[in-house]
NUKEKE-460177 format. One record per residue (C-alpha): z, y, x; residue in three letters. Coordinates in steps of 0.1 Angstrom, whole numbers, plus 2048, in hexadecimal, padded with zeros to 3 digits. Each point is the difference from the previous one (the first is absolute). Layout:
N
ZYXALA ...
END
This chain:
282
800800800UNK 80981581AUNK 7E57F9815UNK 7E58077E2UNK 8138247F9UNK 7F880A828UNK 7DF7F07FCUNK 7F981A7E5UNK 80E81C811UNK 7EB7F781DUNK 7DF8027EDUNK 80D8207F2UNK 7FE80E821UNK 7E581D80CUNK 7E67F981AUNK 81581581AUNK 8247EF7F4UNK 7EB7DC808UNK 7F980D822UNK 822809804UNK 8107E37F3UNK 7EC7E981BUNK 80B81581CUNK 8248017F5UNK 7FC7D67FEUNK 7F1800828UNK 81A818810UNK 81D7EE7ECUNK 7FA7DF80FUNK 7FA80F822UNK 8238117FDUNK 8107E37F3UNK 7F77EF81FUNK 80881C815UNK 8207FD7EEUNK 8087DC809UNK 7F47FE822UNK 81882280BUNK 81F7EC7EDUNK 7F67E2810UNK 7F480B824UNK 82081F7FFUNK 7E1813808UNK 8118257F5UNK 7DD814804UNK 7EB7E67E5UNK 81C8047E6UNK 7FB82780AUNK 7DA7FB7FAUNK 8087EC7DFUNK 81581C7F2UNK 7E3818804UNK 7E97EC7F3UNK 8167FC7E4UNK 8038237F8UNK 7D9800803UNK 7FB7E77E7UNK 81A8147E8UNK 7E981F804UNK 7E27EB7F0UNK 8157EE7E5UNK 8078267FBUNK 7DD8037F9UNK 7FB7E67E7UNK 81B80E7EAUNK 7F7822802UNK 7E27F47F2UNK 80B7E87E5UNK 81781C7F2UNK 7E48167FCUNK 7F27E87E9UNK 81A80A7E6UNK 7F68177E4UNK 81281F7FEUNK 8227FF7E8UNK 81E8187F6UNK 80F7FD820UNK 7E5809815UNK 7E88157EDUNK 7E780381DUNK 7FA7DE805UNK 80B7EA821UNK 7E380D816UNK 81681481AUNK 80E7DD807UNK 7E17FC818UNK 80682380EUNK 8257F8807UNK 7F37DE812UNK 7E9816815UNK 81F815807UNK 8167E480BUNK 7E57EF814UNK 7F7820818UNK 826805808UNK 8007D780CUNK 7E280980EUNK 81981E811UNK 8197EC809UNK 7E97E080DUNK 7F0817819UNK 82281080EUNK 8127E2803UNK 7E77ED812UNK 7FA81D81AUNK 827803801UNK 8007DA809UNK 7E680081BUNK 81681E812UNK 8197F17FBUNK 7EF7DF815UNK 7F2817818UNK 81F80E80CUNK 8117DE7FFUNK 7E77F8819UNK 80081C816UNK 8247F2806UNK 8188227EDUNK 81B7EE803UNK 802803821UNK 7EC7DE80BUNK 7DE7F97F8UNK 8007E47E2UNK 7E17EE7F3UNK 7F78037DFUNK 8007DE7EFUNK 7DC7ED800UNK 7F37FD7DAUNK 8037DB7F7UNK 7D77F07FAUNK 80D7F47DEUNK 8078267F6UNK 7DD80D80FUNK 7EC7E57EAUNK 81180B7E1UNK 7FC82680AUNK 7DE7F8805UNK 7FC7EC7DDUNK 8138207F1UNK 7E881980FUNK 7E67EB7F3UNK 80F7FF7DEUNK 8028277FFUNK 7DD80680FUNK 7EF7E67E2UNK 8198157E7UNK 7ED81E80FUNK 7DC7F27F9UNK 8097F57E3UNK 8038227F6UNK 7E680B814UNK 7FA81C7E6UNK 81C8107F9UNK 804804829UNK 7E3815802UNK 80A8137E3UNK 81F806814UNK 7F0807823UNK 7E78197EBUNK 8218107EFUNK 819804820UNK 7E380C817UNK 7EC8177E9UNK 8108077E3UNK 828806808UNK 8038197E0UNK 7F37E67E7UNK 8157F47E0UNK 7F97DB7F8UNK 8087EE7E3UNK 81C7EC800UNK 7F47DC805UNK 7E580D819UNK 821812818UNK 8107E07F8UNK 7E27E6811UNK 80082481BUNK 8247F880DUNK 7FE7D87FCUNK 7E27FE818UNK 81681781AUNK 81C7E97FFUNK 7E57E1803UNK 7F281681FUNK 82880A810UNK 8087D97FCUNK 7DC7F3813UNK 80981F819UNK 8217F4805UNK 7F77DB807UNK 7E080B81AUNK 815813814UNK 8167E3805UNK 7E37EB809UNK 7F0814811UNK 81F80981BUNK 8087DC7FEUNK 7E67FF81AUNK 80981B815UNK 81B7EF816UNK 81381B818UNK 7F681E7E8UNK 8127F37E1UNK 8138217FEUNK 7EA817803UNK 7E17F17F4UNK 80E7F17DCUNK 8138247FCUNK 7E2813807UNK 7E97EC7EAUNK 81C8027E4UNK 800826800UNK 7DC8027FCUNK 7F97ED7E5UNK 82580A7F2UNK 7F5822800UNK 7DE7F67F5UNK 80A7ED7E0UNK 8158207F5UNK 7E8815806UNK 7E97EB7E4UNK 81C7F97E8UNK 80C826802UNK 7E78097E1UNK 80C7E77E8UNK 82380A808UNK 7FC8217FAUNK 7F18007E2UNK 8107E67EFUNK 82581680BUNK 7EC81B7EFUNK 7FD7EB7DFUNK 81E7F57FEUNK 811822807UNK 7EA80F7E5UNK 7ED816817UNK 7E08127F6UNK 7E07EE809UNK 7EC814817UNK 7DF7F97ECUNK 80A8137E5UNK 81281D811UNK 7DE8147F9UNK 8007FD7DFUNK 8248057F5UNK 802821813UNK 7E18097EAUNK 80D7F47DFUNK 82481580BUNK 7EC81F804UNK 7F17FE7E0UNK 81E7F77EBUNK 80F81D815UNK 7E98187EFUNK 7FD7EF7E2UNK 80C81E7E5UNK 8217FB7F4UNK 80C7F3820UNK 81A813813UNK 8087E681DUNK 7FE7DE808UNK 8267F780AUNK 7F77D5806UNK 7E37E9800UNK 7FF7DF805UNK 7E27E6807UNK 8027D87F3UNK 7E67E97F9UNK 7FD7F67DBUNK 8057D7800UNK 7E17F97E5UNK 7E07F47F9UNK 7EE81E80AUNK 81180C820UNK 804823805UNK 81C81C80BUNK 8138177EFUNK 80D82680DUNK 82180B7EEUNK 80781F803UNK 8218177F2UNK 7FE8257F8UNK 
END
């Protein structure tokens, strides 16, 4: 019975929740493995790598609820419908994307001073274990398919965070926008790894100097979508319209019989025929 009711919520799923759902299943049984081999082994630095990984797959079950609530029709409760969910989940995902970038620089200076012996004698920094490298691998692999999966929406991103900083998206477009970033910052993560795996001598300096630059450059591309989305959710003015509401002020300004417009506010009108509305109070 139970199987038949998840079964059915399965097939209710969107093309991009689908996606999702199969790179949630791969990065799962990757971590689990992680999990056991760093309880098993007492290997301190794969149960490390499992937690993040963890906290990467909670950013993309993240992602399918955000867009399974905004499914729901609007009620009483919330009169506007549940489509800011998606913009909340682009939210949350930029600041992991934050806080990804910053603690994995902060760990590889942390590494390189280690080895440059701080404490007063020089101390090597522990050799990653093979079994951890072939499941970084398999993860960076896992995150690079998520990332051609969506092939789309990361050029609609790229195009965005390049060219068009100032633009408001709507919300399940920022949404896919801040997913494909934290796709990009876990790949990032797991190819710098690999990469100064192989740089024996120069771990310090090499790995922290490749974390910084594509750190700095995966903020730099999920800085849009974080933005706007804060923007959104703080009720800001979209630039797009700034224009046009001036305009319509001036005229209601001289519009006879007006004095003074003390307030006006801006809102979107949650209906069939979407449009905005201009309050204003004389």
């Amino acid at each position: 019975m139970q199987a038949a009711y998840y079964l059915q919520r399965l097939r209710g799923f969107t093309s991009d929740q689908r996606k999702l759902f199969v790179l949630v299943l791969l990065l799962a049984i990757l971590t689990q493995v992680e999990y056991f081999y760093g309880f098993v082994q007492v290997d301190v630095q794969a149960v490390a790598d499992g937690v993040q990984a963890t906290m990467h797959i909670a950013a993309l079950v993240l992602s399918i609820s955000a867009i399974e609530f905004t499914k729901r029709k609007r009620d009483e409760v919330f009169s506007y419908g549940y489509e800011r969910v998606e913009t909340l989940a682009a939210f949350t995902n930029c600041c992991l994307i934050l806080f990804e970038c910053v603690f994995g620089f902060m760990h590889q200076l942390h590494d390189a001073f280690v080895s440059l012996g701080i404490q007063g004698h020089a101390q090597p920094v522990p050799a990653t274990s093979s079994h951890v490298q072939i499941i970084g691998i398999c993860r960076c692999g896992v995150n690079l398919l998520g990332l051609a999966l969506f092939s789309a929406e990361v050029r609609a991103a790229l195009r965005r965070s390049l060219l068009e900083w100032d633009a408001t998206l709507p919300a399940h477009n920022e949404h896919m926008a801040a997913m494909v970033w934290k796709l990009l910052s876990s790949a990032s993560c797991s190819i710098v790894a690999i990469a100064s795996s192989g740089a024996e001598g120069f771990i310090g300096q090499t790995e922290m100097a490749l974390s910084l630059l594509s750190g700095a450059g995966v903020v730099y591309l999920s800085l849009p979508p974080l933005i706007s989305s804060g923007r959104i959710l703080l009720l800001a003015l979209p630039a797009e319209v700034q224009p046009q509401l001036h305009k319509c002020l001036r005229e209601v300004s001289f519009a006879d019989g007006v004095l003074e417009v003390l307030q006006w506010y801006f809102w979107p009108v949650a209906s069939d025929c979407c449009h905005s509305k201009v309050t204003g109070l004389s």
